[in-house]
One Martini backbone bead per residue (centre of mass of N, CA, C, O) as a GRO file, in nm:
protein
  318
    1UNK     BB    1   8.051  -9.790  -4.928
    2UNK     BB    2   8.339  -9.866  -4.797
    3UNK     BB    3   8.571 -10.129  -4.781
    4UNK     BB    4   8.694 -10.023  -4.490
    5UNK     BB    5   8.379  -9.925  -4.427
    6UNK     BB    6   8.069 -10.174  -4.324
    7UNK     BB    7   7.837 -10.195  -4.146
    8UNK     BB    8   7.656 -10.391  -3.915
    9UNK     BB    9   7.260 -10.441  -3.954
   10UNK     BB   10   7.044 -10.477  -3.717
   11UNK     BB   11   6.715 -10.620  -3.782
   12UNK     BB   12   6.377 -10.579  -3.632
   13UNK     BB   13   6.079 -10.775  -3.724
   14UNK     BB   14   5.767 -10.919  -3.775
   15UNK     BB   15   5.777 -10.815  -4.054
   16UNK     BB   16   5.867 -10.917  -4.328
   17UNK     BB   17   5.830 -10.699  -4.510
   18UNK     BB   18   5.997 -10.450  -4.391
   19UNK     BB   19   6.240 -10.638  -4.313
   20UNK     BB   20   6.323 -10.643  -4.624
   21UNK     BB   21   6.294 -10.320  -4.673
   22UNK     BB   22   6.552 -10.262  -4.503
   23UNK     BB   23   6.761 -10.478  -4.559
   24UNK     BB   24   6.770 -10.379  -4.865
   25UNK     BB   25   6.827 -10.071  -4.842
   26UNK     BB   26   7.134 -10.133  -4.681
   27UNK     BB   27   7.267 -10.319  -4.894
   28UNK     BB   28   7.244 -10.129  -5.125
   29UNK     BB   29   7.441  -9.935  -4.938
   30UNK     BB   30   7.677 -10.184  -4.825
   31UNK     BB   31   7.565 -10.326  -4.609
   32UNK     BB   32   7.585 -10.546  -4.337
   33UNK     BB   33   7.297 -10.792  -4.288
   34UNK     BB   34   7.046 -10.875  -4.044
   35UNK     BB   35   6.820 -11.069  -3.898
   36UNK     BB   36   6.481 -11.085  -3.732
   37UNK     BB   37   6.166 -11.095  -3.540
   38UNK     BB   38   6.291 -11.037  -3.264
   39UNK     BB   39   6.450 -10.994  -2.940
   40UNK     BB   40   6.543 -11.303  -2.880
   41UNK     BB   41   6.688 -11.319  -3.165
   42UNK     BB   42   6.853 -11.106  -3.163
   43UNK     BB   43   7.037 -11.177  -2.906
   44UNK     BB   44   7.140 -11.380  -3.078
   45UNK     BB   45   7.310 -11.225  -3.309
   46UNK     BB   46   7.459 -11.105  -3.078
   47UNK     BB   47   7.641 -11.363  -3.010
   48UNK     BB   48   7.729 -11.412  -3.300
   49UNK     BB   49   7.768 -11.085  -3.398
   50UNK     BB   50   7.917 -10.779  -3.506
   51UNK     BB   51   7.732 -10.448  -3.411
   52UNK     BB   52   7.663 -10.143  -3.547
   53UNK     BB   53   7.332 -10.138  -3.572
   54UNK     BB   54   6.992 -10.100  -3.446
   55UNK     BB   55   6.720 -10.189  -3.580
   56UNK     BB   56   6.367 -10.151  -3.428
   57UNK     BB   57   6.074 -10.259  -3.341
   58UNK     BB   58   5.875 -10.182  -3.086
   59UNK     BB   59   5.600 -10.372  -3.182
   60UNK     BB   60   5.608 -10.697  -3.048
   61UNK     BB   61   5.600 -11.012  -3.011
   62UNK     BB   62   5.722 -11.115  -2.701
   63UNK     BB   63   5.990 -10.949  -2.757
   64UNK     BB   64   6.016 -10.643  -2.800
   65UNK     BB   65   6.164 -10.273  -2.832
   66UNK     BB   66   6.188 -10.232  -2.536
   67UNK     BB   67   6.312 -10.503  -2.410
   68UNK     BB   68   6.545 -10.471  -2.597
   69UNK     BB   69   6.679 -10.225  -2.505
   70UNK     BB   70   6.696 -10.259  -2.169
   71UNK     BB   71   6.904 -10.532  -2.248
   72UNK     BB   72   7.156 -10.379  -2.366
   73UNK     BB   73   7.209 -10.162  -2.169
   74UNK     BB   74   7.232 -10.349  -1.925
   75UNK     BB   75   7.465 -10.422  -2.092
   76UNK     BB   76   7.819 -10.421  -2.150
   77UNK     BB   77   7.841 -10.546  -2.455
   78UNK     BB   78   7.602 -10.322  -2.594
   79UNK     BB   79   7.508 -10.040  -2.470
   80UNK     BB   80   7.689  -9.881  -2.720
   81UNK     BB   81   7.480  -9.970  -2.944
   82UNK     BB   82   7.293  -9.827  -3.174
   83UNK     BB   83   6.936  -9.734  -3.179
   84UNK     BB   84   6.645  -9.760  -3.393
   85UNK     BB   85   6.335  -9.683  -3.391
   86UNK     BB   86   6.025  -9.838  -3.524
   87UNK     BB   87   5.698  -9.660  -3.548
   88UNK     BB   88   5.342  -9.664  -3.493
   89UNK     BB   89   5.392  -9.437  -3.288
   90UNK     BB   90   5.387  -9.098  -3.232
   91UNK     BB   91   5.348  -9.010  -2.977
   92UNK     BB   92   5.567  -8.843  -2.779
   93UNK     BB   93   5.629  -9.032  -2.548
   94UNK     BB   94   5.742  -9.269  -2.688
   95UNK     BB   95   5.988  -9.111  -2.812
   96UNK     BB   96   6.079  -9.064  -2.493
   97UNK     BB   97   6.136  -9.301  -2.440
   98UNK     BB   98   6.322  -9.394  -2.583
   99UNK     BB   99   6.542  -9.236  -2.551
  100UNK     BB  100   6.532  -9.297  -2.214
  101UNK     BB  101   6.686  -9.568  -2.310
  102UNK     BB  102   6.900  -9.495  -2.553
  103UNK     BB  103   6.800  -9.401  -2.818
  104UNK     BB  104   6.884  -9.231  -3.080
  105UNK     BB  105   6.636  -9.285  -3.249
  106UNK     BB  106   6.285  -9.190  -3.419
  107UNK     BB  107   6.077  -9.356  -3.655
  108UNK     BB  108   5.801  -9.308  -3.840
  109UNK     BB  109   5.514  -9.526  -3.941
  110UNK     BB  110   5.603  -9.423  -4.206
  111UNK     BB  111   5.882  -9.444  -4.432
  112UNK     BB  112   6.195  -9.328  -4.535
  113UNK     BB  113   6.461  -9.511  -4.654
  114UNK     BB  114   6.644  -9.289  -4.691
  115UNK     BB  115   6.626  -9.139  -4.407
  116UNK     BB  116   6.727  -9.402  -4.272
  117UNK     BB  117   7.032  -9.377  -4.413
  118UNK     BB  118   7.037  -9.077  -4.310
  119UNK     BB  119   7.104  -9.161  -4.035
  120UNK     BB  120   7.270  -9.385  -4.009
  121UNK     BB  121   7.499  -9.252  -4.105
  122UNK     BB  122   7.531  -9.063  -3.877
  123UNK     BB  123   7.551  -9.205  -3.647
  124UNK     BB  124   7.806  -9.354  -3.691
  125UNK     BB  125   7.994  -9.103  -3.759
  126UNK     BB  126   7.961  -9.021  -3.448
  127UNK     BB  127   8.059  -9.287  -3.317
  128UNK     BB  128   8.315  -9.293  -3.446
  129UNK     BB  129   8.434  -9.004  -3.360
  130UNK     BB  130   8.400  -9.048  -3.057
  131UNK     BB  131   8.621  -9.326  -3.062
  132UNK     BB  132   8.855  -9.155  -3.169
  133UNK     BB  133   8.767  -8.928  -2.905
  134UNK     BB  134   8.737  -9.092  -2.641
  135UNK     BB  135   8.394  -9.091  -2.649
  136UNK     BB  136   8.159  -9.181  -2.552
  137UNK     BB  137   7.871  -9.317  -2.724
  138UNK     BB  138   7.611  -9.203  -2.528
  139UNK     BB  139   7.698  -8.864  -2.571
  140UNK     BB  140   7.450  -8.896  -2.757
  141UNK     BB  141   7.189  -8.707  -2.914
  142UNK     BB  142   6.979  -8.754  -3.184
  143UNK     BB  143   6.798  -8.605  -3.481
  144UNK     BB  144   6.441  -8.488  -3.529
  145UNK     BB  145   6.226  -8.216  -3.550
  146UNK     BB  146   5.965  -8.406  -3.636
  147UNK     BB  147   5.996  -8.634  -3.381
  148UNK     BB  148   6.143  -8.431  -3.224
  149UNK     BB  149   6.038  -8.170  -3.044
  150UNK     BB  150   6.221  -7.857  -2.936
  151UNK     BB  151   6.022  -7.874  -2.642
  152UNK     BB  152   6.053  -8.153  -2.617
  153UNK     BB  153   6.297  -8.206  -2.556
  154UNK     BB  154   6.407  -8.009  -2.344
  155UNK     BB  155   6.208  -8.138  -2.129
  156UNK     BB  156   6.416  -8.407  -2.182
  157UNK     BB  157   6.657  -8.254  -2.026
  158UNK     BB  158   6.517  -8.139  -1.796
  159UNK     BB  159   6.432  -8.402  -1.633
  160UNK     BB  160   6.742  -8.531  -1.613
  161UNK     BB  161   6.962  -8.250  -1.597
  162UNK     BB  162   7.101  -8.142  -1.794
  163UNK     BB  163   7.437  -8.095  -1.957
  164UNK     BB  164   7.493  -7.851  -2.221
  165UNK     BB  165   7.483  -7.875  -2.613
  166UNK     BB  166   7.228  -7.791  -2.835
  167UNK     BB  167   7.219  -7.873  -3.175
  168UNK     BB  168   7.086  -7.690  -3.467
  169UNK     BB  169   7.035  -7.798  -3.817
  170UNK     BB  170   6.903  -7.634  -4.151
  171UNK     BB  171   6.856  -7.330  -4.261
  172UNK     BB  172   6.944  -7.277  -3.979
  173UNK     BB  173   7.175  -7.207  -3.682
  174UNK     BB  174   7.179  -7.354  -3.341
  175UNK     BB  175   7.222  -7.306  -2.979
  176UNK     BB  176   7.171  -7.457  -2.661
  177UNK     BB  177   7.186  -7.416  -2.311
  178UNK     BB  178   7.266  -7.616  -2.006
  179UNK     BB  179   7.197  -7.625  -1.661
  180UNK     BB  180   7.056  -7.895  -1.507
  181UNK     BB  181   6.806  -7.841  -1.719
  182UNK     BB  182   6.869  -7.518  -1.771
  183UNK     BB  183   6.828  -7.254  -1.969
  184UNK     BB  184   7.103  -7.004  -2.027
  185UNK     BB  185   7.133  -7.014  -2.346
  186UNK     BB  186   7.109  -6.855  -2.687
  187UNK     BB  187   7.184  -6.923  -3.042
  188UNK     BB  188   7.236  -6.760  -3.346
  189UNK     BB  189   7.344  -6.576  -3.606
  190UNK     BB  190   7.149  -6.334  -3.510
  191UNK     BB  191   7.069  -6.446  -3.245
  192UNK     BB  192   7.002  -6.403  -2.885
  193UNK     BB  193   6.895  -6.550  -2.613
  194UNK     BB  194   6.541  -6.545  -2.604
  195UNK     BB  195   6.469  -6.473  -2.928
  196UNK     BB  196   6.693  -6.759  -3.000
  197UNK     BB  197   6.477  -6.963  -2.876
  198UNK     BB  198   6.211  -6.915  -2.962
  199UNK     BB  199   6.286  -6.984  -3.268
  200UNK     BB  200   6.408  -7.269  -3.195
  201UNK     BB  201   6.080  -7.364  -3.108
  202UNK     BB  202   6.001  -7.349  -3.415
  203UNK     BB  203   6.153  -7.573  -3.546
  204UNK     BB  204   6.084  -7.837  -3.789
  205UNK     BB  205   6.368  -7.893  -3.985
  206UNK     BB  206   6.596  -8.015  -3.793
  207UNK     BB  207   6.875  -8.112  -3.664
  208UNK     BB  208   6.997  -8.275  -3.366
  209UNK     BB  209   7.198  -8.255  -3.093
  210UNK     BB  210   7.406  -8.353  -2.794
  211UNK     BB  211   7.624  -8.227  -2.600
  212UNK     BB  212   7.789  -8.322  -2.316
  213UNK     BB  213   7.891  -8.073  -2.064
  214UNK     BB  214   7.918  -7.697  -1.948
  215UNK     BB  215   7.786  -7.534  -2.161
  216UNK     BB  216   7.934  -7.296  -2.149
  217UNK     BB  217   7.982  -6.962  -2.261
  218UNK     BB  218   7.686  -6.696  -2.227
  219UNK     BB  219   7.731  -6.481  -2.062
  220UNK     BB  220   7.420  -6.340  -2.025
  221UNK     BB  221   7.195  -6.521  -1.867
  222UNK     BB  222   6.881  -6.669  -1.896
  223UNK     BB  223   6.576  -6.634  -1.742
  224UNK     BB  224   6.456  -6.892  -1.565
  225UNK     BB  225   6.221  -7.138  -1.621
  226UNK     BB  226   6.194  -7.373  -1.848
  227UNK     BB  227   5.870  -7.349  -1.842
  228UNK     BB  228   5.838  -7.068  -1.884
  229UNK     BB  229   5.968  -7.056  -2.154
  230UNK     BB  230   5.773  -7.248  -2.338
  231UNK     BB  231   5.513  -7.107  -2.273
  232UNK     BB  232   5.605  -6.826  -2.393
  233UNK     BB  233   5.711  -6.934  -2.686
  234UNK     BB  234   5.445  -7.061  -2.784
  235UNK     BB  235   5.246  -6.795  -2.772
  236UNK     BB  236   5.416  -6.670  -2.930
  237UNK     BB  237   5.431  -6.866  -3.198
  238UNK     BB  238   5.122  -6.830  -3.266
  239UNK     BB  239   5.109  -6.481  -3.266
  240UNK     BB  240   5.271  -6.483  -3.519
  241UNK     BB  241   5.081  -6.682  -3.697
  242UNK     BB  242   4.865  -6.475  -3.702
  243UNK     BB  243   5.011  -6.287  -3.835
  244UNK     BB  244   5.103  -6.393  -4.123
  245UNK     BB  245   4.861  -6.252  -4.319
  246UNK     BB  246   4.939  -5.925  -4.266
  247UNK     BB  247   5.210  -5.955  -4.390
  248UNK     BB  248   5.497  -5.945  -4.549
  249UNK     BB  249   5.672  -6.048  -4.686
  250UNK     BB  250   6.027  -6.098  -4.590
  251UNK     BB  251   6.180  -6.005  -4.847
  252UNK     BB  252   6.041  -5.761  -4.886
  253UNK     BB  253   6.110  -5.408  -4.919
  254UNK     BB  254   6.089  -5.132  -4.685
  255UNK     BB  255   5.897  -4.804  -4.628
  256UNK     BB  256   5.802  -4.514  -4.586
  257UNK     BB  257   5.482  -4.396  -4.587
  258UNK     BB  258   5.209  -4.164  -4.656
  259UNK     BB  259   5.107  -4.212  -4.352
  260UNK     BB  260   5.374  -4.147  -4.108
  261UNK     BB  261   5.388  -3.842  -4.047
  262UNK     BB  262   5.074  -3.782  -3.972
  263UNK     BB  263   5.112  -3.993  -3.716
  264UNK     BB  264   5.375  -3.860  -3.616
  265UNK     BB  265   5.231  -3.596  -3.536
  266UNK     BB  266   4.961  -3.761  -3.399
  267UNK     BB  267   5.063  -3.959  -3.165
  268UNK     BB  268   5.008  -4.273  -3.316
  269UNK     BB  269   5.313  -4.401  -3.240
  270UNK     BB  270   5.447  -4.630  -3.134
  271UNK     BB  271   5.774  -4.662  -3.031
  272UNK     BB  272   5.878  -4.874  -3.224
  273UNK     BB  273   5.733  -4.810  -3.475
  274UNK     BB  274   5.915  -4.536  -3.482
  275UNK     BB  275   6.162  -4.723  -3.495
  276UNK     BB  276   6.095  -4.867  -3.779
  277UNK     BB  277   6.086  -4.569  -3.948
  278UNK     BB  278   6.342  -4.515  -3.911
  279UNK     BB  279   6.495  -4.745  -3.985
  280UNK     BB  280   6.334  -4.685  -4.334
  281UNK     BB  281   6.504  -4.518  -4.494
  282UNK     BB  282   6.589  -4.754  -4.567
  283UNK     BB  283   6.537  -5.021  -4.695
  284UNK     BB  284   6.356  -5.272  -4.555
  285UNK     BB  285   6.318  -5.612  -4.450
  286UNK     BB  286   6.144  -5.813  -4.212
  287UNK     BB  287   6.424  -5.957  -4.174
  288UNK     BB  288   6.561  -5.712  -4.058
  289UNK     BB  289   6.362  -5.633  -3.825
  290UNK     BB  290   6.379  -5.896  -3.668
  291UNK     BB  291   6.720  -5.868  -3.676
  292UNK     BB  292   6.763  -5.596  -3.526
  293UNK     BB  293   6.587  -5.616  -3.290
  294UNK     BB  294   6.548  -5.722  -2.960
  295UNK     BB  295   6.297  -5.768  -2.979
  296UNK     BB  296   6.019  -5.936  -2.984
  297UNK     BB  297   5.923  -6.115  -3.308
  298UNK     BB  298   5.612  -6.056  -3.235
  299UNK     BB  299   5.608  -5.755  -3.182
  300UNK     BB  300   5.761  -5.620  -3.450
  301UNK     BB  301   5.500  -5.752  -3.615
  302UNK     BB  302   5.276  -5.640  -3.549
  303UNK     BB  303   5.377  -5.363  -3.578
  304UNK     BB  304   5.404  -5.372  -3.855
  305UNK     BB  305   5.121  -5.440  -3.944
  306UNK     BB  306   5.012  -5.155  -3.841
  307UNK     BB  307   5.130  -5.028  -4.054
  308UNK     BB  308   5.055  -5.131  -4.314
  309UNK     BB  309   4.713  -5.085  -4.227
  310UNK     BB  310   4.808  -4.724  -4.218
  311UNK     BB  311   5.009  -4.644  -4.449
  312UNK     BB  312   5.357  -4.630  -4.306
  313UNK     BB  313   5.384  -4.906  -4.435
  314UNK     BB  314   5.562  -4.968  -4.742
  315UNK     BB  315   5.638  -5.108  -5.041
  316UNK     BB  316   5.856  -5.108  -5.257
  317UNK     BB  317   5.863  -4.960  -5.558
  318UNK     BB  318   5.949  -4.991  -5.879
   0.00000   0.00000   0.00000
């Protein structure tokens, strides 16, 4: 941490244990520290001194970290404090609550100290910068697709009535576009619409962010309501999943088998399939037919599958 820029992290946790190891982990990465053991000790630290980050447990005796959230958020003096919930409660619901109180993120006990840390960090940085750019700093919600799924998050957009763009980075980027809590847009490098919503509600593994604004311009727009493409996405997402057993790696170059020919000569190719078949005079790996074709990657999946299991399409050979 520079020693131009060292923010003060009050710690909140009825747990001395606990206390001691966020305390600690914070100090040791150069942040000025205080500490807490309940909600009402907090609010007395922050009478007493200027914080730039509040790590609290959310049950604790006397007033909780959610009693403690409610009364920061409602006073104007601390509510644009960036607040990061530690809880043993993974439960969905929980997590939205916290979100819904105006917490930045939410992690579960136990937790990796590292990764609280590289979270604070991420917060403090985009508190500064949207102060820098005269930007709210309560318009930011951001976290982690391991504690807030982004099916739920949407829900929890979708719930509020956002507009604006959800942007996910991971091992690949896409963004969301929201239109009164509705989703209208969706992209990623590779794919856009319906195919590309589906797919990062599958993401596990990414960062997410919220900018709320006009939503931008989506080109033509995703159809439906928000709750039927979620549903529609979950069933895509299983039936994908049972099917990953069935498939080849994404990366093996695949081309048309021995029995391609018979099989398209005796009407037994549906059109998709034929279509996949024509791909492959050049060798494609399965990451390239799902990124080729329009097609939900559920269809394109299942049909290389029946190609593969009927000896129309097979992987190249050394």
């Amino acid at each position: 941490m520079s020693a131009e820029f060292s923010p003060t992290i009050l710690v909140v946790d009825d747990n001395r244990l606990v206390r001691e190891l966020v305390r600690d982990a914070f100090a040791d990465a150069g942040y000025q520290v205080i500490t807490a053991e309940d909600g009402r000790e907090a609010l007395e630290r922050l009478a007493e001194e200027r914080v730039d980050l509040i790590v609290t447990d959310a049950s604790m005796p006397g007033m909780d970290g959610w009693q403690l959230c409610e009364r920061l958020k409602g006073d104007p003096q601390t509510r644009d404090i960036p607040l990061v919930f530690l809880s043993s409660e993974r439960e969905v619901h929980h997590r939205l609550r916290g979100l819904r109180l105006g917490a930045y993120d939410y992690l579960c006990k136990p937790f990796s100290t590292e990764e609280l840390l590289v979270r604070a960090r991420l917060i403090l940085e985009r508190v500064r910068l949207g102060s820098a750019g005269g930007e709210s700093r309560r318009s930011f919600l951001a976290g982690h697709t391991s504690h807030l799924p982004v099916p739920d998050l949407l829900q929890l957009l979708a719930i509020n009535g956002k507009t604006g763009v959800l942007r996910l980075r991971g091992s690949e980027q896409g963004r969301i576009h929201l239109v009164d809590g509705r989703i209208v847009g969706a992209f990623t490098a590779r794919t856009r619409g319906r195919k590309a919503l589906f797919r990062m509600l599958g993401w596990t593994d990414a960062d997410f962010h919220f900018e709320p604004g006009d939503g931008g311009d989506v080109g033509e727009p995703i159809e439906g309501n928000t709750q039927r493409l979620l549903m529609d996405a979950m069933v895509a997402i299983d039936d994908f999943a049972r099917l990953a057993a069935r498939l080849p790696p994404a990366e093996v170059p695949l081309t048309a088998g021995d029995a391609a020919e018979r099989l398209v000569e005796q009407g037994q190719v549906p059109e998709l399939a034929r279509t996949i078949l024509d791909e492959v005079r050049e060798p494609r790996t399965l990451r390239d037919l799902l990124d080729r074709f329009d097609a939900p990657d559920v269809e394109i999946a299942r049909a290389v599958a029946q190609l593969v299991e009927s000896g129309a399409l097979a992987p190249v050979s050394a």
